[in-house]
ChimeraX commands (.cxc) that place a marker at each C-alpha (Angstrom):
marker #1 position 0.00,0.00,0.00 radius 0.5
marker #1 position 3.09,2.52,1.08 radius 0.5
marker #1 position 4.30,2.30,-2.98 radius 0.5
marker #1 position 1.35,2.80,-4.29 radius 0.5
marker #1 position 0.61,5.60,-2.34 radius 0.5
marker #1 position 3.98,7.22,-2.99 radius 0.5
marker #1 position 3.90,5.89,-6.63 radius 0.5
marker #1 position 0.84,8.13,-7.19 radius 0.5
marker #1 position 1.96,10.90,-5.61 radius 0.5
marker #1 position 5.02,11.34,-7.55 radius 0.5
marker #1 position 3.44,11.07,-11.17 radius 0.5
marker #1 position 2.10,7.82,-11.38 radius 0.5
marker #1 position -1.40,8.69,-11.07 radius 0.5
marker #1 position -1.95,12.52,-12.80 radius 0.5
marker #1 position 0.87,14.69,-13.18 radius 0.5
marker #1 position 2.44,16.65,-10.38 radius 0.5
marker #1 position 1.59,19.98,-11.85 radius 0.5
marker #1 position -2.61,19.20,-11.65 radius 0.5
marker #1 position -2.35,18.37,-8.04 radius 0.5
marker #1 position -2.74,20.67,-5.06 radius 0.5
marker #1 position 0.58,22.55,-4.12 radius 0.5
marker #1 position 0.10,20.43,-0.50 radius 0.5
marker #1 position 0.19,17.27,-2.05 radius 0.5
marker #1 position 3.24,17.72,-4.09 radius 0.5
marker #1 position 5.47,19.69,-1.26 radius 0.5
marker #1 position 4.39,16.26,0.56 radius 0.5
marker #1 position 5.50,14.13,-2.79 radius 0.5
marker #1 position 9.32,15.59,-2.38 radius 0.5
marker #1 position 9.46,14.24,1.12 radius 0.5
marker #1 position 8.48,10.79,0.04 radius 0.5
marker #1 position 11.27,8.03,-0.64 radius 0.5
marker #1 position 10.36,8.21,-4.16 radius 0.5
marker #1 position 10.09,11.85,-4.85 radius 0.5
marker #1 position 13.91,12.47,-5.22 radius 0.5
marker #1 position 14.71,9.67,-7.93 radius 0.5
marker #1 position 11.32,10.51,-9.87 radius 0.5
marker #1 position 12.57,14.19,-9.85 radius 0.5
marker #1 position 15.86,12.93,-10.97 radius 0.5
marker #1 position 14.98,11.06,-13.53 radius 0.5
marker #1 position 11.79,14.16,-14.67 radius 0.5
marker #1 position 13.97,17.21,-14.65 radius 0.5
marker #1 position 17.04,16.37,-17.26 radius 0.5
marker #1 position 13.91,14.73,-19.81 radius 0.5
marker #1 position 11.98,17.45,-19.25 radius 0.5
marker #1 position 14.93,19.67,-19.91 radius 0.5
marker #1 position 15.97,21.31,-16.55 radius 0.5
marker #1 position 19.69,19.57,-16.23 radius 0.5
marker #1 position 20.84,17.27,-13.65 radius 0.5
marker #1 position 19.92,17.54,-10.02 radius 0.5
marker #1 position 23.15,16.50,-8.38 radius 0.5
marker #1 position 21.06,16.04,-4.97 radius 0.5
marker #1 position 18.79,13.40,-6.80 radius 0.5
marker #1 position 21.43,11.51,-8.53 radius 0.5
marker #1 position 23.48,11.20,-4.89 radius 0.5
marker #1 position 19.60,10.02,-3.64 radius 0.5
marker #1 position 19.53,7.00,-6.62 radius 0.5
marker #1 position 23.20,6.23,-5.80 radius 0.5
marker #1 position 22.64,6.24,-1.67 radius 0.5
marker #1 position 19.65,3.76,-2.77 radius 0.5
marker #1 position 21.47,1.41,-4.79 radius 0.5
marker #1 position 23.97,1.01,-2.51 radius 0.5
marker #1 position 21.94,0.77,0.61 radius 0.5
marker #1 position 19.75,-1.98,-1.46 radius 0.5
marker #1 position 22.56,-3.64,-2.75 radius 0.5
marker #1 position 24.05,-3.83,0.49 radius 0.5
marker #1 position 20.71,-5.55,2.30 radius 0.5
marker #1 position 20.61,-8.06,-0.56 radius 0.5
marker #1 position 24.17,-9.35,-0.48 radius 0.5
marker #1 position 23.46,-9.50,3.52 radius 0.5
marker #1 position 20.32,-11.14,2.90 radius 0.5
marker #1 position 21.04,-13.57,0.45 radius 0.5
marker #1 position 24.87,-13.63,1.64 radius 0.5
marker #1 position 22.76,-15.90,5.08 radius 0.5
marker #1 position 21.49,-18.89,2.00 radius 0.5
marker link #1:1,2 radius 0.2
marker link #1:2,3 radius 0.2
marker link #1:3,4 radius 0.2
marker link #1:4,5 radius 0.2
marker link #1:5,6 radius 0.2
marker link #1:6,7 radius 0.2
marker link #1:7,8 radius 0.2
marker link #1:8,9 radius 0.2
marker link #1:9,10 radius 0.2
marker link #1:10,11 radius 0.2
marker link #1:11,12 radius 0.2
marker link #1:12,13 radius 0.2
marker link #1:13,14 radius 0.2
marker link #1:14,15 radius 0.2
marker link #1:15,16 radius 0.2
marker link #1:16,17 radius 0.2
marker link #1:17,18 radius 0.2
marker link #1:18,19 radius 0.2
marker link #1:19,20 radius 0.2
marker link #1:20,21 radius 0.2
marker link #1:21,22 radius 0.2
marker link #1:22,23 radius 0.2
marker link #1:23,24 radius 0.2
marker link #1:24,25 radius 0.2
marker link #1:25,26 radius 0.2
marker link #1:26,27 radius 0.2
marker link #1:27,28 radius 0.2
marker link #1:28,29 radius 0.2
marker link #1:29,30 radius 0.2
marker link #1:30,31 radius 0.2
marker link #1:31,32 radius 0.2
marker link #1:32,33 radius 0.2
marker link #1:33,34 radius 0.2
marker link #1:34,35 radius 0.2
marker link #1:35,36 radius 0.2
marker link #1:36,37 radius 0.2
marker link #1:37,38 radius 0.2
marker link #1:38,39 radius 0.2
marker link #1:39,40 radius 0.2
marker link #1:40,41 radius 0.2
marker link #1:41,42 radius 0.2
marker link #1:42,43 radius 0.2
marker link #1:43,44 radius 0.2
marker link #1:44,45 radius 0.2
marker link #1:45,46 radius 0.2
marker link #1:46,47 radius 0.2
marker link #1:47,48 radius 0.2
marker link #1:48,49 radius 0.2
marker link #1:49,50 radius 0.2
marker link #1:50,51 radius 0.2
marker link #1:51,52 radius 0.2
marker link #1:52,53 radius 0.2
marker link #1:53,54 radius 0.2
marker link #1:54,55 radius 0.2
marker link #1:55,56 radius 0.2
marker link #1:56,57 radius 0.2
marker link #1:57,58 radius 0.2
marker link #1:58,59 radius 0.2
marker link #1:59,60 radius 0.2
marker link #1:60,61 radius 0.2
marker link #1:61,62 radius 0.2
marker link #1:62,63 radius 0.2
marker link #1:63,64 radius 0.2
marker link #1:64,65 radius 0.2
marker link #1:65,66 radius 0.2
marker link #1:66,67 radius 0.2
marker link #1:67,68 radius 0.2
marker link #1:68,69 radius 0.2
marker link #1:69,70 radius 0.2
marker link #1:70,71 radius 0.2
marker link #1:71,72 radius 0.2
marker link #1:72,73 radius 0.2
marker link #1:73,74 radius 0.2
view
């Protein structure tokens, strides 16, 4: 239920721009809002946002790192 809640408030439901101004400041707090906004801004031509590119990294490595500990215990 928590993805997708956060998977339609970051675009997956209507676009960010036709929802209220509350729901979307509350979108950018969400786990997902900094990778969606990472991958949305350079295709939508506003450049790179170095903060959401360190967010993607810090989540690959943090996932990667709970898998090989996870699956590391088999």
């Amino acid at each position: 239920m928590l993805f997708f809640g956060t998977f339609f408030l970051v675009g997956g439901g209507p676009p960010p721009g036709r929802l209220p101004t509350a729901v979307t400041t509350i979108a950018g707090y969400t786990p997902t809002g900094l990778p969606v906004d990472g991958i949305r801004s350079p295709w939508i031509g506003e450049g790179t946002d170095p903060v959401a590119v360190m967010a993607r990294a810090a989540i690959a490595v943090i996932g990667s790192a709970l898998a090989v500990r996870r699956l590391g215990r088999a």
